[in-house]
DOVO-41903 format. One record per residue: residue in one letter; x, y, z of N, C-alpha, C in turn. Coordinates in steps of 0.02 Angstrom, whole numbers, plus 50000, padded with zeros to 5 digits. Last residue first. Layout:
BEGIN
NODE  residu   n_px   n_py   n_pz  ca_px  ca_py  ca_pz   c_px   c_py   c_pz
NODE       A      X      Y      Z      X      Y      Z      X      Y      Z
...
END
This chain:
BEGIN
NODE  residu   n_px   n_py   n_pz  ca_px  ca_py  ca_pz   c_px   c_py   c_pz
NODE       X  52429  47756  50937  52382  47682  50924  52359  47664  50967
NODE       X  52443  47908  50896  52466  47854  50960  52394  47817  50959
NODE       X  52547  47973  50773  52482  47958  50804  52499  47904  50866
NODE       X  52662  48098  50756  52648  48056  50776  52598  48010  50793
NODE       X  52621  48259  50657  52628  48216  50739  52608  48155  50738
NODE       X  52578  48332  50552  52633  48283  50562  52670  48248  50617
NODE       X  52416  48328  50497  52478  48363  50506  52521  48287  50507
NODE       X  52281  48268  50399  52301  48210  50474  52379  48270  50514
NODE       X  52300  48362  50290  52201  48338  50340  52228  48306  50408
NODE       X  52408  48401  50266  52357  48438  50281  52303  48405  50321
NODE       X  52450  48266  50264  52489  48309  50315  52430  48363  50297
NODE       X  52371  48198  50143  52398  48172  50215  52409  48212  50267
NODE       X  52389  48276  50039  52333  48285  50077  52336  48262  50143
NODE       X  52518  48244  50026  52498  48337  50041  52433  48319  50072
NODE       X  52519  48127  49989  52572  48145  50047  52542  48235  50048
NODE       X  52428  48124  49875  52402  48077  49945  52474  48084  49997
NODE       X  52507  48193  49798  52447  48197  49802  52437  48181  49867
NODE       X  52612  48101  49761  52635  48174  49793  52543  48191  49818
NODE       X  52582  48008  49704  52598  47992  49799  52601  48064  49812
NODE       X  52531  48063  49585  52460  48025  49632  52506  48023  49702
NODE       X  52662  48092  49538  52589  48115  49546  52541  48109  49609
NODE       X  52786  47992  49618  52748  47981  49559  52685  48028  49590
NODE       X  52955  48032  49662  52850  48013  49716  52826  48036  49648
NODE       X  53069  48073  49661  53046  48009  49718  52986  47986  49710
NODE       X  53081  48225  49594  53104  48135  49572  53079  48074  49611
NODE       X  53104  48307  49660  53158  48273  49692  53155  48204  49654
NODE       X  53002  48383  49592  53078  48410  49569  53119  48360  49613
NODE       X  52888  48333  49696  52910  48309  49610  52978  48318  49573
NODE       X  52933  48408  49809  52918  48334  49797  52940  48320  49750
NODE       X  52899  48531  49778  52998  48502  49793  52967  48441  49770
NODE       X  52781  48531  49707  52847  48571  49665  52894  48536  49702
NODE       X  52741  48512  49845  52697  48463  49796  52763  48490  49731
NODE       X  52767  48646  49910  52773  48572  49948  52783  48539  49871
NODE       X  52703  48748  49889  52778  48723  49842  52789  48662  49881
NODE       X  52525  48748  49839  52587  48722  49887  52643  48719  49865
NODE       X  52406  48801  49797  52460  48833  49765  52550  48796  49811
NODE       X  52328  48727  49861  52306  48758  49776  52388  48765  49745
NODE       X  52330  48737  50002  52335  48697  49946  52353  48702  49880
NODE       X  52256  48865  50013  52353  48871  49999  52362  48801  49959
NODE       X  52127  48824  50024  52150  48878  49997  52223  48856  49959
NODE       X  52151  48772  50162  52102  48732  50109  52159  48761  50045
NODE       X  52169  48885  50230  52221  48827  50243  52214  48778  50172
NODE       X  52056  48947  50231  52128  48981  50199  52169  48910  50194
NODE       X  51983  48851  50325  51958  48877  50219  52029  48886  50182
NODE       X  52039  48855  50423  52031  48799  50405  52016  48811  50303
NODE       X  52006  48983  50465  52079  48978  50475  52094  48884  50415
NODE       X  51855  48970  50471  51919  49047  50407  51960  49001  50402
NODE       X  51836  48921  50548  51821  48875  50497  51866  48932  50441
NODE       X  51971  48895  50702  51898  48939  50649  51906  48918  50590
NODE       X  51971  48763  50795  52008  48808  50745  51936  48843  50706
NODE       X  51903  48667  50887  51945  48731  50910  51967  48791  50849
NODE       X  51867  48563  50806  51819  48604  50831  51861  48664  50857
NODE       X  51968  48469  50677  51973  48514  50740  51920  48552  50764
NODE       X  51850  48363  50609  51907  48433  50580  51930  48440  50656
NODE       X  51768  48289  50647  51827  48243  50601  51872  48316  50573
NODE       X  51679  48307  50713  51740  48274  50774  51769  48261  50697
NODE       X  51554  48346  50671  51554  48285  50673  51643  48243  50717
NODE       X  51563  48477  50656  51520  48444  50712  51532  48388  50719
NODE       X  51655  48462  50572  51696  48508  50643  51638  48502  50685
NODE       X  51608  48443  50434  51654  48414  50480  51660  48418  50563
NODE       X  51507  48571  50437  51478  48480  50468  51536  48447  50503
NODE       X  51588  48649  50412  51549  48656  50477  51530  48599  50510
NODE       X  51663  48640  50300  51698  48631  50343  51640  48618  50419
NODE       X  51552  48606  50225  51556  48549  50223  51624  48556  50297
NODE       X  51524  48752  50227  51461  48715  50246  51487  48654  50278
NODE       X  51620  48795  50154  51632  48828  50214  51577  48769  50257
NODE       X  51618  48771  50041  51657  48766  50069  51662  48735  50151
NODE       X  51494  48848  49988  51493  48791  49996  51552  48727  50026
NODE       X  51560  48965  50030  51509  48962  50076  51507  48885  50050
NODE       X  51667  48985  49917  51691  48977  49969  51627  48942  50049
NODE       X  51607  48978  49809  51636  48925  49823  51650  48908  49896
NODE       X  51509  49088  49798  51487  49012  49810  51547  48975  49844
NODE       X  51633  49189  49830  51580  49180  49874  51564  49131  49868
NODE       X  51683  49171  49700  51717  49153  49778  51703  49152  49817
NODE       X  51576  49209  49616  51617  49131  49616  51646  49116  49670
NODE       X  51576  49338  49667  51510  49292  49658  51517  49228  49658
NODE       X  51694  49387  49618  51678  49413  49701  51601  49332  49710
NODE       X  51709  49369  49493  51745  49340  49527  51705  49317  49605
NODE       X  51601  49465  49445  51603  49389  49414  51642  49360  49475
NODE       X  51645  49601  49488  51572  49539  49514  51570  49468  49498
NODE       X  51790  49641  49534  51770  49610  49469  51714  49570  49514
NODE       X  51858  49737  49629  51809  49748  49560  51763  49714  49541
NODE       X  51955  49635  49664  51902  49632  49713  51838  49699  49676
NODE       X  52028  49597  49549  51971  49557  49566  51923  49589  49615
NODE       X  52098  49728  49569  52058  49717  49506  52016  49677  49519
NODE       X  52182  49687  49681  52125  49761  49679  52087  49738  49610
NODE       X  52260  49585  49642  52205  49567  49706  52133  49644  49707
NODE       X  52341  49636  49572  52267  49603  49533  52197  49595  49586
NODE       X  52422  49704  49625  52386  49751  49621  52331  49710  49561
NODE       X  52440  49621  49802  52448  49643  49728  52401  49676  49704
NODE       X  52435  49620  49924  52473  49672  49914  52479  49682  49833
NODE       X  52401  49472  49953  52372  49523  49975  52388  49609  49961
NODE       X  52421  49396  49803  52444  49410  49849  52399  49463  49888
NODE       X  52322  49287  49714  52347  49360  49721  52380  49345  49790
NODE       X  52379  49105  49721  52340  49159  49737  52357  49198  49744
NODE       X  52447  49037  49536  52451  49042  49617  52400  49104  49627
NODE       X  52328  48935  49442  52360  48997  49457  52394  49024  49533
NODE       X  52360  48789  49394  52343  48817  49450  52360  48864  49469
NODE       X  52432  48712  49292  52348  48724  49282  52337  48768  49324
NODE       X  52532  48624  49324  52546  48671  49302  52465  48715  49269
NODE       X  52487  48481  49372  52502  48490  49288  52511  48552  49288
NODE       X  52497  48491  49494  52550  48484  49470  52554  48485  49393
NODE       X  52366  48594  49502  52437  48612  49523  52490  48576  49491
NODE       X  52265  48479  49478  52280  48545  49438  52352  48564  49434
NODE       X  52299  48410  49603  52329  48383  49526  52324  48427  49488
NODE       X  52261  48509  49697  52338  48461  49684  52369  48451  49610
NODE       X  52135  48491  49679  52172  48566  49667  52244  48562  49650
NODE       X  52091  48364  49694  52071  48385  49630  52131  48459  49608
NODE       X  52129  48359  49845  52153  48316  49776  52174  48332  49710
NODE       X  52032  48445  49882  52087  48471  49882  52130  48424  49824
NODE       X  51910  48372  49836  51926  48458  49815  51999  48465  49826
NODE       X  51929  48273  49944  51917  48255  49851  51933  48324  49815
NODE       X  51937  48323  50058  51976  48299  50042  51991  48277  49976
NODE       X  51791  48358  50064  51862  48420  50045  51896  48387  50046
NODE       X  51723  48249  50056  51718  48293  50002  51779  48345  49967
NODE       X  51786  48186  50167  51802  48164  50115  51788  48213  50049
NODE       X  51711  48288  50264  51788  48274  50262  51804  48229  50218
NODE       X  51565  48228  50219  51590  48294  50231  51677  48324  50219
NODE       X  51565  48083  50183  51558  48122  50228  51587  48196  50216
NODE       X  51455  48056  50018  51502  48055  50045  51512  48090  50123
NODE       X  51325  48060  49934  51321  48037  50006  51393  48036  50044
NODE       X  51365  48154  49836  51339  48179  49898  51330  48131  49931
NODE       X  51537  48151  49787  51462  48115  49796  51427  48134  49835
NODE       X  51590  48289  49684  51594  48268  49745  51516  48218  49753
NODE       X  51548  48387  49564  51564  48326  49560  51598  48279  49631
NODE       X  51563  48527  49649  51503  48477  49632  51493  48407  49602
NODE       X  51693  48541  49657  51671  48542  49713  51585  48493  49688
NODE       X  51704  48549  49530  51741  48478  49552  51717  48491  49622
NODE       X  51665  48649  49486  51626  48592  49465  51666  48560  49483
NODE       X  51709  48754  49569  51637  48747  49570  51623  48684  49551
NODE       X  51848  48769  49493  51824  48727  49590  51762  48731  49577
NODE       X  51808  48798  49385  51841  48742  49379  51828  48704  49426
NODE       X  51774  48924  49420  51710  48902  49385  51737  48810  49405
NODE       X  51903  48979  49453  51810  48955  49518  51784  48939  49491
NODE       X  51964  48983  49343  51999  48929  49389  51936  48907  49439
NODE       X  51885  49080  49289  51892  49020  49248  51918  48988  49285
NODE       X  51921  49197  49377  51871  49157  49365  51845  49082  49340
NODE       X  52076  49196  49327  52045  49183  49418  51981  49159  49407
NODE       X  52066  49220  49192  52092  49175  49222  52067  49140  49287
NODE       X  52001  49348  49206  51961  49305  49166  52008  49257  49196
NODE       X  52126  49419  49283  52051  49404  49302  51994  49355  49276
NODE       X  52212  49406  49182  52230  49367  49249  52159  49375  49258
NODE       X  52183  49494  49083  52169  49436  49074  52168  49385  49127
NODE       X  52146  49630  49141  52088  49598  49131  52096  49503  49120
NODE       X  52260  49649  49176  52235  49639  49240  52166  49592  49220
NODE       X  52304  49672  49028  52355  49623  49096  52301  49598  49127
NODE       X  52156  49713  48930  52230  49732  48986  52251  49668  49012
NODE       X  52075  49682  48856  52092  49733  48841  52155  49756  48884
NODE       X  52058  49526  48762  52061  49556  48835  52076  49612  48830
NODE       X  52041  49521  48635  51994  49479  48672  52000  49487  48741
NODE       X  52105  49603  48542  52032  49603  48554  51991  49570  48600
NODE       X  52233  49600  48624  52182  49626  48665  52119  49653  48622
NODE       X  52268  49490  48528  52249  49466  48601  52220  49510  48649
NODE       X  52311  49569  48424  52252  49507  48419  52228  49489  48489
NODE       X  52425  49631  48445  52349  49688  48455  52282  49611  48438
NODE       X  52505  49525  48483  52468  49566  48548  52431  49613  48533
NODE       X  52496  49392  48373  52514  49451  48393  52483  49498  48455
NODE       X  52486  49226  48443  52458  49290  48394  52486  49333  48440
NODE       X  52548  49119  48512  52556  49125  48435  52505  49182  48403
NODE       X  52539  49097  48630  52482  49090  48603  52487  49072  48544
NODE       X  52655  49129  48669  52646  49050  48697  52598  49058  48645
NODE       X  52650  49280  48638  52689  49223  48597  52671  49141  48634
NODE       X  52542  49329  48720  52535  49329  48653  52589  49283  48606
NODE       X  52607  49305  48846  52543  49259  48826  52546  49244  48754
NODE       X  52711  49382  48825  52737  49322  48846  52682  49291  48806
NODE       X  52666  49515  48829  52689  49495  48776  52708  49412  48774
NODE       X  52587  49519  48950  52562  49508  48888  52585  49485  48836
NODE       X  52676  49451  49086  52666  49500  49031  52637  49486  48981
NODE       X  52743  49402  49262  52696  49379  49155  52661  49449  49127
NODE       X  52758  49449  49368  52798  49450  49324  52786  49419  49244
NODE       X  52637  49462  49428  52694  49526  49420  52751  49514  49379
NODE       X  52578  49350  49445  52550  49391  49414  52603  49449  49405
NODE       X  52696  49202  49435  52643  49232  49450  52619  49296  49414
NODE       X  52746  49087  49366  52796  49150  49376  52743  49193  49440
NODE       X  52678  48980  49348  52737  48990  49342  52805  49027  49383
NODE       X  52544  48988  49366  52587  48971  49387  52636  48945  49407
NODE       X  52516  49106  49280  52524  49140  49323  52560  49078  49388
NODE       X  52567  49053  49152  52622  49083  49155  52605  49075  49251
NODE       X  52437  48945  49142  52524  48915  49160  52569  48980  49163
NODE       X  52356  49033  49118  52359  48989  49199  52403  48974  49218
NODE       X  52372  49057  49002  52390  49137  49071  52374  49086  49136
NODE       X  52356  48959  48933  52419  48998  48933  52429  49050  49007
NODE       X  52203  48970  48948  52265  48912  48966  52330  48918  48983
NODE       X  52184  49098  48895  52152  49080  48981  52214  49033  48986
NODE       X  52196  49055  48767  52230  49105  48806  52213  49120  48861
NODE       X  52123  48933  48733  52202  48940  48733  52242  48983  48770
NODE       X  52001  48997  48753  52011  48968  48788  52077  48955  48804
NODE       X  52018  49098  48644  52006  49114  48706  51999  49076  48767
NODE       X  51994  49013  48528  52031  49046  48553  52044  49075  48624
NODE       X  51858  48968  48538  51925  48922  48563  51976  48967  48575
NODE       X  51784  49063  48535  51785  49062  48601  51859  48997  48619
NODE       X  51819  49099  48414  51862  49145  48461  51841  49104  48532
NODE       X  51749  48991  48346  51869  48989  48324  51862  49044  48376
NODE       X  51628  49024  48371  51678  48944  48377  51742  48969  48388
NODE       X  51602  49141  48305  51601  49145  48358  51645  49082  48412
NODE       X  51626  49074  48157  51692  49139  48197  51667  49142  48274
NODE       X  51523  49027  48159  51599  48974  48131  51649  49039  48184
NODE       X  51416  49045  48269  51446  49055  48211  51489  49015  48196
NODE       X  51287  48958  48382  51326  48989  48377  51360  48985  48289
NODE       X  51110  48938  48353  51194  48912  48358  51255  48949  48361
NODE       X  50992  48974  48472  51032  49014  48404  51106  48971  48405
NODE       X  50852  48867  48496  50923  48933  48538  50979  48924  48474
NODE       X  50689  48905  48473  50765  48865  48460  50817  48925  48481
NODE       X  50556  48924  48603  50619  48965  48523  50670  48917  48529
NODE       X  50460  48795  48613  50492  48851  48665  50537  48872  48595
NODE       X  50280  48812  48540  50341  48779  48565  50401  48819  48587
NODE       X  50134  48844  48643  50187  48878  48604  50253  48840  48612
END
């Protein structure tokens, strides 16, 4: 039996999922921007250029769109975590992830993270889609922190949490914002000066 042809998608199903991509795009750069308490629908709906009863055919709330956002940012780490070489060591992998989170960041791509006190942080922790993405990400994360930290190239003393979260903040550093706002350090140095002081800190080495 040959296997069923898979159904093409429409002309209209096309123009909304683009749509809908625009407006994920938009809500990455308000959330970081401004973050989640202070972007508003009405904001999206004009970066977007459609009216706001057009935009909640495709989200029905605030909370819903930041959430489709958050997801769409783990789907993003998922595949740059998997575009990593696997023969690479371990501590180069996250060092390629964090890179990757950087440069998101400085193009303005990189939602900052809920806060512990916000009230999206309650909506995601709802949301299965999310909870399922942050889980992979984070356990495949978490794997490459373990090897490191056998292998003498993370700290063995520090918990691999304390090391994830740390991973984490990356994402969202105002470090990598002064840098660039000072003008001095092209992209790529701001890049390789964050990852620097995250993976190596800022003590002195002794040769």
């Amino acid at each position: 039996m040959s296997p069923q042809a898979t159904a093409r998608p429409t002309l209209r199903e096309q123009q909304l999922k683009l749509r809908e991509d625009v407006i994920l795009r938009e809500v990455n750069a308000l959330l970081a921007e401004k973050g989640y308490d202070l972007m508003t629908v009405d904001e999206v709906a004009a970066r977007v250029g459609i009216a706001k009863p057009s935009l909640y055919k495709h989200f029905e709330s605030k909370e819903a769109l930041a959430a489709a956002a958050m997801v769409r940012l783990l789907e993003r780490t998922r595949a740059a975590i998997e575009a990593q070489p696997a023969d690479a060591a371990p501590i180069d992998r996250l060092k390629g992830v964090v890179r990757w989170a950087l440069h998101e960041h400085l193009r303005g791509q990189m939602p900052s993270l809920p806060s512990t006190r916000s009230t999206l942080r309650d909506s995601l922790v709802r949301h299965p889609g999310y909870i399922d993405l942050l889980i992979d990400v984070s356990d495949r994360l978490g794997a490459w922190i373990a090897d490191a930290q056998r292998k003498k190239a993370l700290a063995p003393r520090l918990p691999p949490e304390a090391i994830l979260y740390t991973l984490f903040a990356r994402a969202c550093d105002p470090v990598s914002d002064y840098l660039k706002l000072s003008g001095n350090f092209s992209d790529d140095e701001i890049v390789d000066l964050v990852t620097a002081t995250c993976f190596d800190g800022l003590a002195a080495r002794r040769d």
